[in-house]
DOSE-264084 format. One record per residue (C-alpha): residue in one letter; x, y, z; residue number from 1. Coordinates in nm, 3 decimals, m for minus. Layout:
rest, u, v, w, nr
A, X, Y, Z, NUM
...
//
This chain:
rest, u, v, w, nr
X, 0.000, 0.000, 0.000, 1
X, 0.279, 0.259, 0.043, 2
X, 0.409, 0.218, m0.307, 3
X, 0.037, 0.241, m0.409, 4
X, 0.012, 0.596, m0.244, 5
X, 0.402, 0.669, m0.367, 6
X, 0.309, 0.615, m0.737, 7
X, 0.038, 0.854, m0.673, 8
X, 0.213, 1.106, m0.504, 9
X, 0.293, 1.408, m0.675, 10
X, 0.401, 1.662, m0.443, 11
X, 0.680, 1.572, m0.168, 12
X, 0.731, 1.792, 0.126, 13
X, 0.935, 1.833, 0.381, 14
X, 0.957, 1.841, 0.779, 15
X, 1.333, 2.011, 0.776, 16
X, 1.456, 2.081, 1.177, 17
X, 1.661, 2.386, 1.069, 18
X, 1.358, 2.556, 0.973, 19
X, 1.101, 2.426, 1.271, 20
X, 1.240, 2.705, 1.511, 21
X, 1.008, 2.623, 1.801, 22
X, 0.729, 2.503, 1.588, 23
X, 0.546, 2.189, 1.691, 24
X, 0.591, 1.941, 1.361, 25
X, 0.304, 1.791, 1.391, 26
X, 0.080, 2.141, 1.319, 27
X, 0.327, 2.181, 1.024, 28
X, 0.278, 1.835, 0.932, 29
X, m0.130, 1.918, 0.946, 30
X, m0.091, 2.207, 0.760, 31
X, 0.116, 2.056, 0.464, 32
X, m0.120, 1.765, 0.422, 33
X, m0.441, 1.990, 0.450, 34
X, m0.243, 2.187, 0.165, 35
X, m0.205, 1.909, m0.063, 36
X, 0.114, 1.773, 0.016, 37
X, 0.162, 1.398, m0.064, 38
X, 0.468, 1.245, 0.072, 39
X, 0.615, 1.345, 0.389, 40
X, 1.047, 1.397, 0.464, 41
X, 1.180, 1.384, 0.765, 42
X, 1.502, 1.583, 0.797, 43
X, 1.707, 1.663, 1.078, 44
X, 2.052, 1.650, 0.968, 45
X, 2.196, 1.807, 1.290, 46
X, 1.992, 1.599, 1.527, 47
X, 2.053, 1.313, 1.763, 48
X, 1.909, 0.998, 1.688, 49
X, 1.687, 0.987, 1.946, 50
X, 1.585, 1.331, 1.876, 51
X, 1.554, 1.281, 1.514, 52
X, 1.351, 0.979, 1.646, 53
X, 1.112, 1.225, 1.875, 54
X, 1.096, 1.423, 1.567, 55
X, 0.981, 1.161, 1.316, 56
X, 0.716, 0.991, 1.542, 57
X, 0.543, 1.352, 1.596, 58
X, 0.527, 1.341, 1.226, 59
X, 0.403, 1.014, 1.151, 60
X, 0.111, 1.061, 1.423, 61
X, m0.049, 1.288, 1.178, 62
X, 0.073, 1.214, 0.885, 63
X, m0.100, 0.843, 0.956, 64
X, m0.416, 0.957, 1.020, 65
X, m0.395, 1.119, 0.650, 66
X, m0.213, 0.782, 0.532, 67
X, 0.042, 1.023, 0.391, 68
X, 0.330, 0.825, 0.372, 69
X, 0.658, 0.956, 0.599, 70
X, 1.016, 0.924, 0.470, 71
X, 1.296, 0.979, 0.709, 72
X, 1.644, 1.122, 0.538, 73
X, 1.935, 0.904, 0.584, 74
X, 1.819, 0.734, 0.900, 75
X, 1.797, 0.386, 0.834, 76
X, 1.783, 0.281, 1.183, 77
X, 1.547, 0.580, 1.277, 78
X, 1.295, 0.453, 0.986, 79
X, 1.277, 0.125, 1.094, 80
X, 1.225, 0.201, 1.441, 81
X, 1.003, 0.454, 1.425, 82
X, 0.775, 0.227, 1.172, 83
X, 0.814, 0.518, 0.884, 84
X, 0.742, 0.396, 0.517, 85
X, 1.067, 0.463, 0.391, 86
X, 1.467, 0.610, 0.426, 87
X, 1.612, 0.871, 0.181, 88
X, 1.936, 0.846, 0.103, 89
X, 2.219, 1.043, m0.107, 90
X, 2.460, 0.859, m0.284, 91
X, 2.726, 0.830, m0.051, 92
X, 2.509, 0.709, 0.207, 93
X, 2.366, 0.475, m0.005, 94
X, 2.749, 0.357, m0.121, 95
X, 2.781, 0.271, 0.184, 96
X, 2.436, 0.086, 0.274, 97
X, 2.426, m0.273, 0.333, 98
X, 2.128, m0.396, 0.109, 99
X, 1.988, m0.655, 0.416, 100
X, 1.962, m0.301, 0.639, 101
X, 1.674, m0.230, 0.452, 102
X, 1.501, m0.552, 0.503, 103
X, 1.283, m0.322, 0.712, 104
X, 1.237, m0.056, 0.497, 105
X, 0.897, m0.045, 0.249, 106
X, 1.058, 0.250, 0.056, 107
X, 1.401, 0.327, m0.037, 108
X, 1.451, 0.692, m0.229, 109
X, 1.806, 0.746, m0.381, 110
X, 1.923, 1.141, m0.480, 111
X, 2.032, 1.118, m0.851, 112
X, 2.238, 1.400, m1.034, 113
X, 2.298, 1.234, m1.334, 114
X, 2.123, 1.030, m1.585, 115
X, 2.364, 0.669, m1.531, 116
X, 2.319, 0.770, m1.145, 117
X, 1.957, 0.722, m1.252, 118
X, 1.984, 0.439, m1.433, 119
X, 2.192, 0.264, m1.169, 120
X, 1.920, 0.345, m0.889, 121
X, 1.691, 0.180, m1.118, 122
X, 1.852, m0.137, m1.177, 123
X, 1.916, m0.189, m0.781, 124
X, 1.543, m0.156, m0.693, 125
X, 1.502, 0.178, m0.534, 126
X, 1.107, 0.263, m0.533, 127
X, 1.190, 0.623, m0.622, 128
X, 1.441, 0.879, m0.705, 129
X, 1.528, 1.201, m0.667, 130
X, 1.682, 1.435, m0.966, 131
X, 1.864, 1.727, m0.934, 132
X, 1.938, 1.977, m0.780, 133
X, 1.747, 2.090, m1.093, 134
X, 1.865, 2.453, m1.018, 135
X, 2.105, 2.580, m0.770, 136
X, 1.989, 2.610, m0.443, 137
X, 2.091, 2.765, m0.080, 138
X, 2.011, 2.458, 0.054, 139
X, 2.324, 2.291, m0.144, 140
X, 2.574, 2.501, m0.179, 141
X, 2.839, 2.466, m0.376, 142
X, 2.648, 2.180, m0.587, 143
X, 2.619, 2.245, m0.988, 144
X, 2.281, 2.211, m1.123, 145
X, 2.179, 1.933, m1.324, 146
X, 1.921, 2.135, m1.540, 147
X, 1.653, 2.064, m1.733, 148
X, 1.785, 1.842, m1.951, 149
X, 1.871, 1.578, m1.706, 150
X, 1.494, 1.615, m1.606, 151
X, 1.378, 1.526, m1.988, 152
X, 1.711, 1.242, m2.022, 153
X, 1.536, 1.049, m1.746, 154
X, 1.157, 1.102, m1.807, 155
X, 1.249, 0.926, m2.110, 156
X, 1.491, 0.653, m1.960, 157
X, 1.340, 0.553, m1.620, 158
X, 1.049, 0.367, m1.540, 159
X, 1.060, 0.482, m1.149, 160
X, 0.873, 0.753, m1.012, 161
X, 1.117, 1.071, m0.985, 162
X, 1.078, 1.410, m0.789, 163
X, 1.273, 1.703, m0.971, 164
X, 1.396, 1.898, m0.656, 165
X, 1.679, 2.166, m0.616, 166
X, 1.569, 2.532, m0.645, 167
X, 1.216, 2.483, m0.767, 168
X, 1.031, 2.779, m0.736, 169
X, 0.663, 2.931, m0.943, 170
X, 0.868, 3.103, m1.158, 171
X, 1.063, 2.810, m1.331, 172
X, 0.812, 2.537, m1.225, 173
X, 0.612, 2.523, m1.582, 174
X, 0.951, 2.464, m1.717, 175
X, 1.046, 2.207, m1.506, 176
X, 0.698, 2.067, m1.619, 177
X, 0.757, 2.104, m1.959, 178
X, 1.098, 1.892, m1.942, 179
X, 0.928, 1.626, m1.829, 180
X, 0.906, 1.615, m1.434, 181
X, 0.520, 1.528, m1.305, 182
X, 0.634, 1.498, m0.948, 183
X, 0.783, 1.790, m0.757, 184
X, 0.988, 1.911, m0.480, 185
X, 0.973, 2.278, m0.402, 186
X, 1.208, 2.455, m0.197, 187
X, 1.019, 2.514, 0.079, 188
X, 0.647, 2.528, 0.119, 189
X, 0.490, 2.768, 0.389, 190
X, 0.167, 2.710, 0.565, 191
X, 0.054, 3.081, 0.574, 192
X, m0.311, 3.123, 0.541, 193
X, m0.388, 3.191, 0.944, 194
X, m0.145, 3.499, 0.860, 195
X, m0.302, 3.625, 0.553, 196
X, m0.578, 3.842, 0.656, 197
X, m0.955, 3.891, 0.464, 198
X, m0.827, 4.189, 0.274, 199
X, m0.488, 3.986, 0.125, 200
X, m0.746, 3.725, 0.022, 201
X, m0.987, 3.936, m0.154, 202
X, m0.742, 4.102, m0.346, 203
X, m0.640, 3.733, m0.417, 204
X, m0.912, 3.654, m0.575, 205
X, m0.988, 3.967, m0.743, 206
X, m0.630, 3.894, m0.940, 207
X, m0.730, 3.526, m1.025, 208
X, m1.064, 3.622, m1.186, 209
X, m1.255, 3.447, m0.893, 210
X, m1.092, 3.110, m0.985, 211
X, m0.950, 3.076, m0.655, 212
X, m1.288, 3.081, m0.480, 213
X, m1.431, 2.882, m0.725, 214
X, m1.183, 2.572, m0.601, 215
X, m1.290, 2.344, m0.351, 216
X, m1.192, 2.385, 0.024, 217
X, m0.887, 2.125, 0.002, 218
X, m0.774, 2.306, m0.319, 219
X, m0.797, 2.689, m0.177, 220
X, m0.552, 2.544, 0.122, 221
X, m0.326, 2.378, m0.163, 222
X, m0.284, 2.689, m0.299, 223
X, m0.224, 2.926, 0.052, 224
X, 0.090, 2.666, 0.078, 225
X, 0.174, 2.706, m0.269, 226
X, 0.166, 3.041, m0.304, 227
X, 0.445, 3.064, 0.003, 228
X, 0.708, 2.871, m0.218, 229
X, 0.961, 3.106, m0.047, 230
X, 1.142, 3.248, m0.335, 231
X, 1.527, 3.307, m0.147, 232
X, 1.447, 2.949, 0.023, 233
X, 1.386, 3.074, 0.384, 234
X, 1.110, 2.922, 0.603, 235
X, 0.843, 3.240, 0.644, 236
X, 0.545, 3.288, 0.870, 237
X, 0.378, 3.485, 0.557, 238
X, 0.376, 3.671, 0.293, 239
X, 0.644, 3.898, 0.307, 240
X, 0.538, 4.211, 0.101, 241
X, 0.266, 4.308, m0.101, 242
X, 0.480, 4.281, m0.420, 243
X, 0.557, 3.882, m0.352, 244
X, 0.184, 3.851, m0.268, 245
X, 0.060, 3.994, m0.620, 246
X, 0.329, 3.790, m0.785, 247
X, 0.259, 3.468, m0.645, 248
X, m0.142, 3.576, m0.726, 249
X, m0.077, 3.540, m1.062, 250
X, m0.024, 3.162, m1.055, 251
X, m0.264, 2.975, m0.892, 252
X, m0.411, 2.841, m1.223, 253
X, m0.074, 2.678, m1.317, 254
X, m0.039, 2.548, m0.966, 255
X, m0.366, 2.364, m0.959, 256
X, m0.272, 2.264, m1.312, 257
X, 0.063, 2.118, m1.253, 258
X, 0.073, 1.981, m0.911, 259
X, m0.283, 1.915, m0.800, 260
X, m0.455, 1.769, m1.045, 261
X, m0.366, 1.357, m1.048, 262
X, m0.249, 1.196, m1.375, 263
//
């Protein structure tokens, strides 16, 4: 049943501790799902075990009731014990895997950043990859992009399901479409609608033609996360200024289009 709901999944968020800063995880965790959010990561890079155990099992609590699958980064031992549905790993990590420690494991991701990487992850039996980063990215620095064009060399190589990830933002996301990627990573998705107030959302819909209240309730929250795909990559309470508000207005057709709508 995991891979079931993997397969389907089409937009992958993440639970990062560097940006929590005193927030509970589990309300962010409610708040990404409400919003549309398919597939769950659990990072915590500078963590403890323990803690990055803590951390995961306030996660999966929600995310369970939702039967959004969780996915905890690098952890193998903090997957299995915690009863996630799967590990992430990068490829040095994953170099250095024993294939019996994920006897436990339902899902195994791989990061990818090149096309025989991708071909490789493939032919070991990985349920999904990641590819990128497609652009650069704060979050990796000092890594080259991959570009576009590794997104379109594996669409039409690889039979797994792949997330393009790495600087993904509403401004280059109908490319990153266009090359080929129908499951996405953005950089970092925002639950901000309990900060935007009435008059924000009026003017919202006034720029969308009244699309955006025609939506149903699950796709009006999709888009209030969406809309906060922090442009400089920085975890943000709200909308920032009124010119990043009317900008990210100006999209929410192509966001239903391209992430919420199942294929």
């Amino acid at each position: 049943m995991p891979r079931t709901r993997l397969a389907n999944s089409r937009l992958y968020g993440f639970i990062d501790a560097a940006y929590l800063d005193g927030r509970p995880a589990r309300e962010l965790t409610r708040y990404l799902i409400a919003g549309g959010v398919d597939l769950i990561q659990v990072r915590a890079k500078e963590y403890t075990h323990a803690k990055r155990v803590a951390l995961a099992l306030e996660v999966i609590g929600e995310a369970y009731v939702s039967r959004v699958p969780v996915i905890i980064n690098d952890d193998i031992a903090a997957a299995v014990e915690t009863g996630a549905d799967g590990v992430h790993l990068g490829q040095e990590d994953w170099a250095a895997t024993h294939r019996e420690q994920l006897a436990g494991v339902r899902i195994v991701g791989l990061s990818t950043h090149s096309l025989e990487q991708a071909r490789q992850a493939e032919r070991a039996g990985v349920d999904y990859i990641g590819v990128g980063p497609v652009f650069s990215t704060n979050t990796k620095p000092g890594v080259p992009a991959v570009g576009l064009q590794l997104i379109t060399a594996v669409a039409g190589a690889v039979k797994l399901p792949f997330f393009a990830i790495g600087g993904i933002t509403l401004h280059n996301l109908g490319p990153v479409k266009a090359a080929g990627a129908t499951r996405v990573a953005p950089k970092t998705l925002c639950p901000v609608w309990q900060q935007v107030g009435g008059r924000r959302r009026e003017r919202r819909r006034a720029a969308d033609g009244g699309a955006f209240s025609r939506l149903d309730a699950r796709r009006r929250l999709s888009l209030s996360l969406v809309y906060c795909v922090w442009l400089d990559g920085w975890f943000c309470e709200g909308v920032r200024s009124e010119e990043h508000t009317s900008e990210l207005q100006s999209h929410s057709d192509l966001v239903c289009r391209l992430l919420l709508e199942k294929k």
